[in-house]
CHARMM-style PDB file with segment names, atoms N, HN, CA, C and O in Angstrom:
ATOM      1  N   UNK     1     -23.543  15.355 196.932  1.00  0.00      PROA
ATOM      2  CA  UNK     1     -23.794  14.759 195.632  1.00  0.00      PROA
ATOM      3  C   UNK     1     -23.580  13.242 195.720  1.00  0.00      PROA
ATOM      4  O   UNK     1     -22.858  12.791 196.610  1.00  0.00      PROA
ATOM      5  N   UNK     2     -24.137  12.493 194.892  1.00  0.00      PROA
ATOM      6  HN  UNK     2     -24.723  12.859 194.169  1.00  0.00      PROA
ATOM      7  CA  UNK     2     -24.634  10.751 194.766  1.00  0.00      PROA
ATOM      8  C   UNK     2     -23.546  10.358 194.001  1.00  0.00      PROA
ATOM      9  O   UNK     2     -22.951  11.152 193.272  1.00  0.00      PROA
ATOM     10  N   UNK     3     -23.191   8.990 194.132  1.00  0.00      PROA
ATOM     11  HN  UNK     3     -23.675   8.344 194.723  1.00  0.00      PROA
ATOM     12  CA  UNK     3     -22.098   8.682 193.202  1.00  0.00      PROA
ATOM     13  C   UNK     3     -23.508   7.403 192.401  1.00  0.00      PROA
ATOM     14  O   UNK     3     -23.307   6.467 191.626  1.00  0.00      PROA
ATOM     15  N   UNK     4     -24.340   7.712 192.774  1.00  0.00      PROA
ATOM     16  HN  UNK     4     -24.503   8.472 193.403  1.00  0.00      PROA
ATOM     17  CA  UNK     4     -25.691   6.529 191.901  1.00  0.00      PROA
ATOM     18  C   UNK     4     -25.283   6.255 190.838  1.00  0.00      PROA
ATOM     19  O   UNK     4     -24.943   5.111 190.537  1.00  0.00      PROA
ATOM     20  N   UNK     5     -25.223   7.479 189.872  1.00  0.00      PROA
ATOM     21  HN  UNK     5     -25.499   8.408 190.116  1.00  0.00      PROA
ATOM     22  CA  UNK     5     -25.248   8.126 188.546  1.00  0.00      PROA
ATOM     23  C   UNK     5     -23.882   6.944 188.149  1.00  0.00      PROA
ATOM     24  O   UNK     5     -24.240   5.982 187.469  1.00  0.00      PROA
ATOM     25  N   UNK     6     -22.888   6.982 188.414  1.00  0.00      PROA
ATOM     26  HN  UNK     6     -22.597   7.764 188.966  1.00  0.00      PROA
ATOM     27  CA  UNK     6     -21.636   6.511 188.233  1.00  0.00      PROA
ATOM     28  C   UNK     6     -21.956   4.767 188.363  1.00  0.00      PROA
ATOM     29  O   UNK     6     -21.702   3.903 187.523  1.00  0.00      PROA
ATOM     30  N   UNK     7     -22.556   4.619 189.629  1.00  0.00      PROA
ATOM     31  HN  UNK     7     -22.762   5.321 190.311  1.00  0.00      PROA
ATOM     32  CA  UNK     7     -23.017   2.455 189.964  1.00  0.00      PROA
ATOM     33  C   UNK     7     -23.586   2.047 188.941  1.00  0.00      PROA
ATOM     34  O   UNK     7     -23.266   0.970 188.439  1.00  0.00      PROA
ATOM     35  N   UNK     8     -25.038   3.230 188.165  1.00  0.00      PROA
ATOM     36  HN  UNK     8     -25.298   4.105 188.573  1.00  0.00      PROA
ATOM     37  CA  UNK     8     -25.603   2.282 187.350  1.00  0.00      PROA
ATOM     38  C   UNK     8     -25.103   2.468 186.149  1.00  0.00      PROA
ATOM     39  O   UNK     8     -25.748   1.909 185.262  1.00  0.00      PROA
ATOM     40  N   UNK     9     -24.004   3.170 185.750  1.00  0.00      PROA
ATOM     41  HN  UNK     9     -23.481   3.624 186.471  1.00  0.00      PROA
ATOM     42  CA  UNK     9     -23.750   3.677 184.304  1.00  0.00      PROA
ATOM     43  C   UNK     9     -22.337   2.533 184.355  1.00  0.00      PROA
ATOM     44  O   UNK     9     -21.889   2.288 183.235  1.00  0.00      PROA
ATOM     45  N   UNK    10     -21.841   2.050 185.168  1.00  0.00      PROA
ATOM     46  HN  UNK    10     -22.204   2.250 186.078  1.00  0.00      PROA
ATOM     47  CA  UNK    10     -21.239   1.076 185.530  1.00  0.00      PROA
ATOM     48  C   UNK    10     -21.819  -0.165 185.396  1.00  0.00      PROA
ATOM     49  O   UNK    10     -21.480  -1.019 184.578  1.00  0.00      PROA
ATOM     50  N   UNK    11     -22.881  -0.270 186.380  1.00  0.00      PROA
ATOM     51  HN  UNK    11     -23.157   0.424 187.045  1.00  0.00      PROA
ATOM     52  CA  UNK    11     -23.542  -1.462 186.098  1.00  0.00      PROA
ATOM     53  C   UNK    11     -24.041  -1.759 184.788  1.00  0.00      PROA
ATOM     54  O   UNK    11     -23.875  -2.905 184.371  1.00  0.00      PROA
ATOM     55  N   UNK    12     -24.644  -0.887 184.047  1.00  0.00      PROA
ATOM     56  HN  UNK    12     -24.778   0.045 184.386  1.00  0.00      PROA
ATOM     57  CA  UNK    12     -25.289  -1.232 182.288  1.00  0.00      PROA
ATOM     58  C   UNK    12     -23.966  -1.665 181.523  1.00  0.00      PROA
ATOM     59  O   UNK    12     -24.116  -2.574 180.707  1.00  0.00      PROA
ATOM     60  N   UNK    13     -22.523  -1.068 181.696  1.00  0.00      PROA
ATOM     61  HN  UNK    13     -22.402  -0.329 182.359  1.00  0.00      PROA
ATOM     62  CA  UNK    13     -21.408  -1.240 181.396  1.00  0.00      PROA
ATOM     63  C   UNK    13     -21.091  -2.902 180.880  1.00  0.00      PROA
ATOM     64  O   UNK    13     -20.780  -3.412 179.803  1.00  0.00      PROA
ATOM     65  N   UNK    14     -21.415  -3.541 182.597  1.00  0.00      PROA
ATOM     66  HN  UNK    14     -21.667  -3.127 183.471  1.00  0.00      PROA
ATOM     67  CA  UNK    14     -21.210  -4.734 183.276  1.00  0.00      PROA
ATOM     68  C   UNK    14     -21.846  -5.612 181.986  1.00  0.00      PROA
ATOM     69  O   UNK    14     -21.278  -6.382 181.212  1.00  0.00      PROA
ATOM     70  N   UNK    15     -22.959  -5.275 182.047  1.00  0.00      PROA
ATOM     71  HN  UNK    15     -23.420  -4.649 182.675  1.00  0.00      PROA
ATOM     72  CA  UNK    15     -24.459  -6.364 181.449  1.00  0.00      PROA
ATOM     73  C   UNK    15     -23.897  -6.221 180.248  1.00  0.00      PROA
ATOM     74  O   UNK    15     -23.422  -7.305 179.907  1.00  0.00      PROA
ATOM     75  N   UNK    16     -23.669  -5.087 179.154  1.00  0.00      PROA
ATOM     76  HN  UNK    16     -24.055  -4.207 179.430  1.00  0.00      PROA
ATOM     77  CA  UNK    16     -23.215  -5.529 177.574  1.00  0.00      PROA
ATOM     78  C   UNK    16     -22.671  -5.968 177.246  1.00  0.00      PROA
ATOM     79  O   UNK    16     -22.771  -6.590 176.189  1.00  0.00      PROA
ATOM     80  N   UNK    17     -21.294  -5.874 178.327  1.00  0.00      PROA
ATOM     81  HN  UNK    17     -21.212  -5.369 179.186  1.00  0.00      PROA
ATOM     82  CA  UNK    17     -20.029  -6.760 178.328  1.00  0.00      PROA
ATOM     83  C   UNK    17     -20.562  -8.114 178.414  1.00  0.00      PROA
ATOM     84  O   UNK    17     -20.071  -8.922 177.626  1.00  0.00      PROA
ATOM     85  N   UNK    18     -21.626  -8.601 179.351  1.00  0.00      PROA
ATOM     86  HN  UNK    18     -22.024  -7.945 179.991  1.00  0.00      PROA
ATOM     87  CA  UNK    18     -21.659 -10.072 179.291  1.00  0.00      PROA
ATOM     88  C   UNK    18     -22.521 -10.588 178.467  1.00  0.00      PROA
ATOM     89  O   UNK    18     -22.464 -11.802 178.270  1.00  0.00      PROA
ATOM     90  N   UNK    19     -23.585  -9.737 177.753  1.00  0.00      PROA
ATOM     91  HN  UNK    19     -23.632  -8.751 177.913  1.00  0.00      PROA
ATOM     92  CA  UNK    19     -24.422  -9.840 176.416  1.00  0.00      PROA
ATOM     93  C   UNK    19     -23.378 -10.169 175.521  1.00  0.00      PROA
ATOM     94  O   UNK    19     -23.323 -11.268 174.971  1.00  0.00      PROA
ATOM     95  N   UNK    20     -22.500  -9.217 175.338  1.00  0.00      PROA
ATOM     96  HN  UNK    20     -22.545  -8.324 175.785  1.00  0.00      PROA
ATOM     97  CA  UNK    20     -21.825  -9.290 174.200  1.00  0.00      PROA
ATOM     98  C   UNK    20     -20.788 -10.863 174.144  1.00  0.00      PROA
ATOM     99  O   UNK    20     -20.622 -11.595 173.169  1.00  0.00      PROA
ATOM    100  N   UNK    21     -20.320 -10.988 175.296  1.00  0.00      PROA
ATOM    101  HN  UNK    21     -20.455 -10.393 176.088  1.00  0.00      PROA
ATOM    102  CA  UNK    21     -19.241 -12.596 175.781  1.00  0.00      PROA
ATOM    103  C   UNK    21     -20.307 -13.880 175.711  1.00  0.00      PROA
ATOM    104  O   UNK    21     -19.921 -14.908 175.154  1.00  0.00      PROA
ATOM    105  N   UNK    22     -21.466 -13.826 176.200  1.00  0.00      PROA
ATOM    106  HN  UNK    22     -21.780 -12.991 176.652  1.00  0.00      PROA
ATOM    107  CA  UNK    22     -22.692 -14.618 175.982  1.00  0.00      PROA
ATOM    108  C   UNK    22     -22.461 -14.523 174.059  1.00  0.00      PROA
ATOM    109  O   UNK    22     -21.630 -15.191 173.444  1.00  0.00      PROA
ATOM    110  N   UNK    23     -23.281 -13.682 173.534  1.00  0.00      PROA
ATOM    111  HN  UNK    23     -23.956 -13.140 174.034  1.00  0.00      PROA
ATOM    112  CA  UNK    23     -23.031 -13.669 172.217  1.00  0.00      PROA
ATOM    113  C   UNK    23     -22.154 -14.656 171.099  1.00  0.00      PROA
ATOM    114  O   UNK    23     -22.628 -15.325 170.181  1.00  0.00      PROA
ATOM    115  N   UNK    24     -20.913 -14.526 171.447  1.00  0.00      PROA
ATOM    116  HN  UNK    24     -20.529 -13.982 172.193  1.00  0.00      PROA
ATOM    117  CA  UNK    24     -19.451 -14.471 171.205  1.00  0.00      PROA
ATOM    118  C   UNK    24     -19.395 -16.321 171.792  1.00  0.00      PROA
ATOM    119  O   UNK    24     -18.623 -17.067 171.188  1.00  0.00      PROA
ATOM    120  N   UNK    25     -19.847 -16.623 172.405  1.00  0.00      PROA
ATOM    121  HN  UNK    25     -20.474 -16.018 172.895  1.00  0.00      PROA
ATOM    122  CA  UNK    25     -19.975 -18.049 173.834  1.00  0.00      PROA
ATOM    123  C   UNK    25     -21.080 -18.610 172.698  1.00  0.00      PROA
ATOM    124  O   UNK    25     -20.775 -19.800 172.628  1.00  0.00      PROA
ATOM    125  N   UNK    26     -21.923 -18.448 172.000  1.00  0.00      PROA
ATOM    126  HN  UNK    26     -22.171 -17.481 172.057  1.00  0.00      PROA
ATOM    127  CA  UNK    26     -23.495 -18.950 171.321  1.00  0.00      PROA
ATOM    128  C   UNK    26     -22.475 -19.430 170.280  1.00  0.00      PROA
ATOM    129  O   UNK    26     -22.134 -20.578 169.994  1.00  0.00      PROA
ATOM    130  N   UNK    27     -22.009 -18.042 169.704  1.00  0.00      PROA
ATOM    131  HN  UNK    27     -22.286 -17.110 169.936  1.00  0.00      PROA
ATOM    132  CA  UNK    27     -20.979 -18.083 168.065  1.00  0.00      PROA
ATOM    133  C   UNK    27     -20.067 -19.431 167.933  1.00  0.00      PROA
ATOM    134  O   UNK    27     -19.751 -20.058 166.922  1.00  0.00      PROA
ATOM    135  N   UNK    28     -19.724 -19.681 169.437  1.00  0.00      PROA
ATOM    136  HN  UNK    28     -19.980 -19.172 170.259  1.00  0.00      PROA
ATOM    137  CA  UNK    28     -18.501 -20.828 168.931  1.00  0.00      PROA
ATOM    138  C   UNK    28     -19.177 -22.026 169.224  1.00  0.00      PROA
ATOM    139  O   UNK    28     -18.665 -23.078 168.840  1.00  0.00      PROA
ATOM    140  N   UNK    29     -20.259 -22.045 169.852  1.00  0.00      PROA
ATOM    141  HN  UNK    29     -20.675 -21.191 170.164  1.00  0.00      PROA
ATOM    142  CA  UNK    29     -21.217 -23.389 170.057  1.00  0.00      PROA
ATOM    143  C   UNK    29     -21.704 -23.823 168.562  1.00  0.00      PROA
ATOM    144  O   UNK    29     -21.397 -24.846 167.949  1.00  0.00      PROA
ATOM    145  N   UNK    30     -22.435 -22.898 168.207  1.00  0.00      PROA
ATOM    146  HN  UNK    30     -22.684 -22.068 168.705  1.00  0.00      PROA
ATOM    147  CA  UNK    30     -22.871 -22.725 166.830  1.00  0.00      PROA
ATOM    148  C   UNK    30     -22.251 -23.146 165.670  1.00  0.00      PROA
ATOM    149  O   UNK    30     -22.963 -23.656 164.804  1.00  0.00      PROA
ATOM    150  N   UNK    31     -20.551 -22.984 165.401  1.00  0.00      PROA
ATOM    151  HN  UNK    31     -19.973 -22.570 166.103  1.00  0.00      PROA
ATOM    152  CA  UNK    31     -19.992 -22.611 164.595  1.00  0.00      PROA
ATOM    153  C   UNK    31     -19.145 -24.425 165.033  1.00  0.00      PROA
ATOM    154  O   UNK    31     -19.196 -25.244 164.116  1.00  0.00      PROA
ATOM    155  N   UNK    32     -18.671 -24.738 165.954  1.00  0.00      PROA
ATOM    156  HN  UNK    32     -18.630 -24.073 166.699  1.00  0.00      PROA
ATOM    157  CA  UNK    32     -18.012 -26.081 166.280  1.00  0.00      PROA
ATOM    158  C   UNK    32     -19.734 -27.481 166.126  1.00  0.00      PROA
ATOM    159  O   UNK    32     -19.619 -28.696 165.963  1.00  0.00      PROA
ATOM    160  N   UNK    33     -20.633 -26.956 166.211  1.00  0.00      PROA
ATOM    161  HN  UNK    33     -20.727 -25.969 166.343  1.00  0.00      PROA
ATOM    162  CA  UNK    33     -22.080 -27.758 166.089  1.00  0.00      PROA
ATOM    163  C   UNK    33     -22.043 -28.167 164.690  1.00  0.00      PROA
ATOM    164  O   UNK    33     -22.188 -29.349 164.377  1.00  0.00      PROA
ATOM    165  N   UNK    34     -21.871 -27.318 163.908  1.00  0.00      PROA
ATOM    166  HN  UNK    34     -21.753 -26.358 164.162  1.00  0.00      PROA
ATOM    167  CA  UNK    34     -21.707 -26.784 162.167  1.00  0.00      PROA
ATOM    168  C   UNK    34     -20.146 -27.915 161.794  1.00  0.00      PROA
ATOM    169  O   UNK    34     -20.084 -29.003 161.222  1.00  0.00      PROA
ATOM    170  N   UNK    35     -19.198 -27.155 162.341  1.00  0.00      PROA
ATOM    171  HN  UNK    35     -19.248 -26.271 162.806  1.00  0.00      PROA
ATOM    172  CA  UNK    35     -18.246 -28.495 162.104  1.00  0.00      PROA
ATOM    173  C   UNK    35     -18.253 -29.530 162.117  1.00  0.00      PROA
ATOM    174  O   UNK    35     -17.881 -30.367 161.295  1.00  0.00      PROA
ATOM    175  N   UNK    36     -18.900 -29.630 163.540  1.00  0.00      PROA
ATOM    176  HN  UNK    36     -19.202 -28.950 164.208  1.00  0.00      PROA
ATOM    177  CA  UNK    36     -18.784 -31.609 163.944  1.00  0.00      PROA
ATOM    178  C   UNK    36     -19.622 -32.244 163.215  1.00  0.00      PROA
ATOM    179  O   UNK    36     -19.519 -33.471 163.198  1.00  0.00      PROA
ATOM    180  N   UNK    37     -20.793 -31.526 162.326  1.00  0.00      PROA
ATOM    181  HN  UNK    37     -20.877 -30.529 162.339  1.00  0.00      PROA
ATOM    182  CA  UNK    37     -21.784 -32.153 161.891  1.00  0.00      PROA
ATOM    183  C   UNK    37     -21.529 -32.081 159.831  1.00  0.00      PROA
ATOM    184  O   UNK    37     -22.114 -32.671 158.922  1.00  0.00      PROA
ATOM    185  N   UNK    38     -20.891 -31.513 159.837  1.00  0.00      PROA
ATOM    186  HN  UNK    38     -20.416 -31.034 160.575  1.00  0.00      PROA
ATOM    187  CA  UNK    38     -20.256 -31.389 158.209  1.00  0.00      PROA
ATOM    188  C   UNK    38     -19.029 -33.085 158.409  1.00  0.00      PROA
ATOM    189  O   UNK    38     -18.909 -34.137 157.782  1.00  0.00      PROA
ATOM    190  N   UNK    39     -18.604 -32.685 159.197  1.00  0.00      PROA
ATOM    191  HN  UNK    39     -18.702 -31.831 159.707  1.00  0.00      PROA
ATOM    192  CA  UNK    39     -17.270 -34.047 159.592  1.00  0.00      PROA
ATOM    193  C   UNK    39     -18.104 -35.282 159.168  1.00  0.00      PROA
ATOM    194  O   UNK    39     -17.832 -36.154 158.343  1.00  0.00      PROA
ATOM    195  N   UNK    40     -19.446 -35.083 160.138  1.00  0.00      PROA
ATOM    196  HN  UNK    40     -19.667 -34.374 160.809  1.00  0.00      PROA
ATOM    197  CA  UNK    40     -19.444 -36.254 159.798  1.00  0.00      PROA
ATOM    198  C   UNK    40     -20.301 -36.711 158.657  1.00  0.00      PROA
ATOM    199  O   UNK    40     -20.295 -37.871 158.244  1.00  0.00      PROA
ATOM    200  N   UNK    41     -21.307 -35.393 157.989  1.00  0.00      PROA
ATOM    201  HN  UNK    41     -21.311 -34.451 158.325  1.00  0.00      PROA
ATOM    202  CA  UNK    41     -21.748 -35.661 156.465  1.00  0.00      PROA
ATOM    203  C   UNK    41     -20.482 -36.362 155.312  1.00  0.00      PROA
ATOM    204  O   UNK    41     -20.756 -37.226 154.480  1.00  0.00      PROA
ATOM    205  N   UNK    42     -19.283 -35.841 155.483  1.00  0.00      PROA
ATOM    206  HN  UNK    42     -19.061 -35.139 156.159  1.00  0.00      PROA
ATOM    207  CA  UNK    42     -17.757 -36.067 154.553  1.00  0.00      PROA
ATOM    208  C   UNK    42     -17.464 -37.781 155.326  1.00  0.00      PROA
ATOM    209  O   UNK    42     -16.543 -38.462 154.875  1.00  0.00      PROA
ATOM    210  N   UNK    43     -18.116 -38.183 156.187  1.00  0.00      PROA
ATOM    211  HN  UNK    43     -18.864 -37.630 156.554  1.00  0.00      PROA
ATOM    212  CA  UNK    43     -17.947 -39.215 157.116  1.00  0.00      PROA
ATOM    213  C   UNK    43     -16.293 -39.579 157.760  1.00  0.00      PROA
ATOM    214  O   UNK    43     -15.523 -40.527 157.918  1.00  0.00      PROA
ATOM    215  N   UNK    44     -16.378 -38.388 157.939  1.00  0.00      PROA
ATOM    216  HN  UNK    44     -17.004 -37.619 157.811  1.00  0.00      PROA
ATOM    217  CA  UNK    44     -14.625 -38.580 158.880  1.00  0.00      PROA
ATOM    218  C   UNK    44     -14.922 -38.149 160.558  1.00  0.00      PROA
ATOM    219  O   UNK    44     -15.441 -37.157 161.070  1.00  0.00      PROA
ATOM    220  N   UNK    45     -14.489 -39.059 160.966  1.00  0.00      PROA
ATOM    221  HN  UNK    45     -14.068 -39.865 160.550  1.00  0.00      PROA
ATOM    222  CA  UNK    45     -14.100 -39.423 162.092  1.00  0.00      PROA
ATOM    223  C   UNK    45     -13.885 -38.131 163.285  1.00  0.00      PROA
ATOM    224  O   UNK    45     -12.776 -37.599 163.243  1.00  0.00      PROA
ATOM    225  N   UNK    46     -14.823 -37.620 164.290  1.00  0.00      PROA
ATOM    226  HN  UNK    46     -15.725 -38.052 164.325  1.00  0.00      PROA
ATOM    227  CA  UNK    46     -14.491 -36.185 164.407  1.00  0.00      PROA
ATOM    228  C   UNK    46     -13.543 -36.198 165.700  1.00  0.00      PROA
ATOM    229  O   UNK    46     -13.387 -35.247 166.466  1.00  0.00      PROA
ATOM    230  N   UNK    47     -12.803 -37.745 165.815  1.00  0.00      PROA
ATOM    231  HN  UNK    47     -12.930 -38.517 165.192  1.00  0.00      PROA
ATOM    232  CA  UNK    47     -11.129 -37.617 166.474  1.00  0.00      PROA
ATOM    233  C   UNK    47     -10.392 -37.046 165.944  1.00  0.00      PROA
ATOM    234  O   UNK    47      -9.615 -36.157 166.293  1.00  0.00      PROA
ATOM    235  N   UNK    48     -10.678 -37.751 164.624  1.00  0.00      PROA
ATOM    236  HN  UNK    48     -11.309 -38.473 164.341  1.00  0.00      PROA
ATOM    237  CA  UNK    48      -9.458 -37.078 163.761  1.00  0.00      PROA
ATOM    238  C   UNK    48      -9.170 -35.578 163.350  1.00  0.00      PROA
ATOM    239  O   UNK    48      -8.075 -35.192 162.939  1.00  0.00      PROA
ATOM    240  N   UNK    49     -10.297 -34.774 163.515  1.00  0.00      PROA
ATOM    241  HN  UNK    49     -11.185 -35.087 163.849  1.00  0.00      PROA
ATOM    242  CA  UNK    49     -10.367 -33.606 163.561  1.00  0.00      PROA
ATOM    243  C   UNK    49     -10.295 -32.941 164.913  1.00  0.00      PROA
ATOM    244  O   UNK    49     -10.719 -31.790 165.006  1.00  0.00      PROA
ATOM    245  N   UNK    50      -9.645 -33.745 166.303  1.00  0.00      PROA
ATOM    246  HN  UNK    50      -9.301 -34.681 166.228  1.00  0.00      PROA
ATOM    247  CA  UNK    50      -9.988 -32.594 167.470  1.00  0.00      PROA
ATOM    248  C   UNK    50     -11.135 -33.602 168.744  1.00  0.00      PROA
ATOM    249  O   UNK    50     -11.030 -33.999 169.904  1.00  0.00      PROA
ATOM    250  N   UNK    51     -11.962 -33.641 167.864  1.00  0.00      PROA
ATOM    251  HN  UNK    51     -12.047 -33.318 166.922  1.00  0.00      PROA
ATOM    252  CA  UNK    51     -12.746 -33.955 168.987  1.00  0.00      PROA
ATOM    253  C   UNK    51     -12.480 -34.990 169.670  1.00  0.00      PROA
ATOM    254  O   UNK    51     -12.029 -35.962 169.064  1.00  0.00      PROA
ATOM    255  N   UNK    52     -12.696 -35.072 171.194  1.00  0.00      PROA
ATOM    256  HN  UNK    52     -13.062 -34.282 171.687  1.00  0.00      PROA
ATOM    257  CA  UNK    52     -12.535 -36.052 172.215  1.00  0.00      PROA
ATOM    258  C   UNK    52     -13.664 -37.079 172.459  1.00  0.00      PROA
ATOM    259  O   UNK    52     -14.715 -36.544 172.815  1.00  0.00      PROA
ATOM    260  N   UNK    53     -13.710 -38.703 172.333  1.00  0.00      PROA
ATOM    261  HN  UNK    53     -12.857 -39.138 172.044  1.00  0.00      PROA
ATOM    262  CA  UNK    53     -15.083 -39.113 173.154  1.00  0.00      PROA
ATOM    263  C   UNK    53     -15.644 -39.364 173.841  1.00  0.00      PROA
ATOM    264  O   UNK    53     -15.109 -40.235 174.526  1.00  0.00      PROA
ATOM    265  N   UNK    54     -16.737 -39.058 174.219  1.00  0.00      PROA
ATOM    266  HN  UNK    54     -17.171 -38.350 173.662  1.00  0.00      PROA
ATOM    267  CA  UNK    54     -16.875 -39.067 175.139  1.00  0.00      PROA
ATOM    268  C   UNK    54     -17.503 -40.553 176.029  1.00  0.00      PROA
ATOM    269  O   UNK    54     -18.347 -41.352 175.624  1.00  0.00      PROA
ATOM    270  N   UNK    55     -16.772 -40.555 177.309  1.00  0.00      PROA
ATOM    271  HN  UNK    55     -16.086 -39.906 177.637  1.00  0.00      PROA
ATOM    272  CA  UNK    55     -17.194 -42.367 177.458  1.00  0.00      PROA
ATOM    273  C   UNK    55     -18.409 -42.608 178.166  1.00  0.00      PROA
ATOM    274  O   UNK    55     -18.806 -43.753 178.380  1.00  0.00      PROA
ATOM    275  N   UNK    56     -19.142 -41.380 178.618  1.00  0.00      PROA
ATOM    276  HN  UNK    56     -18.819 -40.449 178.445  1.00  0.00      PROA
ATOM    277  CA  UNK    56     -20.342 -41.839 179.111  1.00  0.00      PROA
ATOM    278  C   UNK    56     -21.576 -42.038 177.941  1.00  0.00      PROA
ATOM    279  O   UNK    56     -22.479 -42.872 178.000  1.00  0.00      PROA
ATOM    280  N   UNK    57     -21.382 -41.178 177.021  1.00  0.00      PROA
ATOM    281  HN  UNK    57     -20.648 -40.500 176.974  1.00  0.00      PROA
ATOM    282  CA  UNK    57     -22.080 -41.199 175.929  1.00  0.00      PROA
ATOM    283  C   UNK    57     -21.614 -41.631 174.084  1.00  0.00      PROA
ATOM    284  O   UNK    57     -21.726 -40.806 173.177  1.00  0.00      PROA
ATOM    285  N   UNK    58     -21.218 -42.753 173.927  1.00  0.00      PROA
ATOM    286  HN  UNK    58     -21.127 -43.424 174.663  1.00  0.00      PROA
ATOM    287  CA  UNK    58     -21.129 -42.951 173.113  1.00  0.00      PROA
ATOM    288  C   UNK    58     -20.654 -42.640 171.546  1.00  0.00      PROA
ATOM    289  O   UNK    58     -19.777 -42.975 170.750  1.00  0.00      PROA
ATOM    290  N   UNK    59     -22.259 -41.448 171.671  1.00  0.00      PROA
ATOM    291  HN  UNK    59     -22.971 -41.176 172.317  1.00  0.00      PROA
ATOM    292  CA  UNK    59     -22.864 -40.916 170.289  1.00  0.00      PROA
ATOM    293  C   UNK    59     -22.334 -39.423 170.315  1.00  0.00      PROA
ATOM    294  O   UNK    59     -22.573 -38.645 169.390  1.00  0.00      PROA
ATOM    295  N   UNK    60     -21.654 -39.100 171.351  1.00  0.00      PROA
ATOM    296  HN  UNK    60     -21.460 -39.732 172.102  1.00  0.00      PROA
ATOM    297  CA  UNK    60     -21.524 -37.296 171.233  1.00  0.00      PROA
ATOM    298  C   UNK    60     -19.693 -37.617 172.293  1.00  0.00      PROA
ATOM    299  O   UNK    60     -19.188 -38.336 173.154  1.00  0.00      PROA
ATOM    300  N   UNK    61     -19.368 -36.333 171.271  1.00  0.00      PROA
ATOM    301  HN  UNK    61     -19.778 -35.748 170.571  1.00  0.00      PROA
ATOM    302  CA  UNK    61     -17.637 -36.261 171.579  1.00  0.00      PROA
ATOM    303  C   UNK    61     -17.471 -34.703 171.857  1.00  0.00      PROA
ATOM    304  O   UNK    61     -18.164 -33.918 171.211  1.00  0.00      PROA
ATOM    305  N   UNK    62     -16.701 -34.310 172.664  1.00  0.00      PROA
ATOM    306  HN  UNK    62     -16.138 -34.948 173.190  1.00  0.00      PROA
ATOM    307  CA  UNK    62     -16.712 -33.219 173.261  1.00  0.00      PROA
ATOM    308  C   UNK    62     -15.006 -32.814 172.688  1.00  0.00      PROA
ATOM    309  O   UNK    62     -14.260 -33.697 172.264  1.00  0.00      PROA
ATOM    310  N   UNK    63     -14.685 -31.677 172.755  1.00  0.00      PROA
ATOM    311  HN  UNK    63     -15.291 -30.959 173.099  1.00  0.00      PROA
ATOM    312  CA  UNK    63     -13.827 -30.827 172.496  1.00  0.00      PROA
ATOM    313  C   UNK    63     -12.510 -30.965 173.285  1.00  0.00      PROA
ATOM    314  OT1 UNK    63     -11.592 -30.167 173.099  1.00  0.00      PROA
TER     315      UNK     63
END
């Protein structure tokens, strides 16, 4: 008898798990994009909230 049955029911396992962490990885891009960009409609400063700037680019501050 094959242990196949078991690799790929494993392997599909693998892939939802990283669909689902991909997913979850979009959500907080999405959701900190949404912040930094409300910050600065209220026009505050998005140091003052967290964000770092960034020195090669000016115009965009990273986390």
């Amino acid at each position: 008898m094959s242990n196949d049955g078991f690799g790929i029911k494993e392997e599909i396992r693998k892939n939802k798990h990283d669909e689902f962490l991909m997913g979850k990885h979009m959500g907080l891009i999405t959701a900190l994009s949404l912040f930094y960009q409300q910050a600065l409609a209220f026009k505050i400063d998005p140091r003052e909230i967290g964000f770092k700037h960034n020195d090669k680019d000016p115009d965009e501050y990273l986390l």
